[in-house]
C-alpha positions, 0 to 999 in steps of 0.5 A: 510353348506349344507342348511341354513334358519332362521328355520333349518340348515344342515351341515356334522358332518363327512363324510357320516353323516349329521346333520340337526338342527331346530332352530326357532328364537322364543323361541319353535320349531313348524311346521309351514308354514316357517319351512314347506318349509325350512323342504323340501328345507333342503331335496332337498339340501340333494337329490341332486346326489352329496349329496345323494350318499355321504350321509349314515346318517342323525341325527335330533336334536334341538337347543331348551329344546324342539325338537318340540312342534307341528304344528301351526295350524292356518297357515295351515287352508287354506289348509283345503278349498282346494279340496280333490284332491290337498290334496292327492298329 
């Protein structure tokens, strides 16, 4: 296992191809603040210089009937009161 969290898991399927699987324990898949920061924990693990030049493919699946339903908005409402600089970066 490359990288686990509660909302997504990356593993190799074979070598050079890696399978990252969002797989929110509630019942859809949506982007909010948990799966947000597992997203770039998930991409950090695969950036690593021993990961990365091993790496050919990455393939994005779902383990819901649905791959992502959207963002939930209301966790990330606060980022909006943030001055325009901090959202730039």
């Amino acid at each position: 296992m490359l990288y686990q969290s509660n909302t997504i898991q990356v593993d190799w399927i074979k070598p050079g191809i890696a399978k990252l699987i969002f797989n929110s324990p509630n019942t859809i898949n949506k982007f909010d603040l948990e799966t947000v920061d597992s997203l770039n924990k998930a991409i950090d693990s695969l950036e690593n210089k021993k990961t990365l030049s091993q790496l050919k493919g990455l393939i994005l699946i779902s383990q819901k009937p649905t791959f992502i339903v959207g963002a939930y908005i209301k966790q990330f409402l606060s980022l909006f009161n943030v001055p325009k600089s901090q959202l730039q970066q």
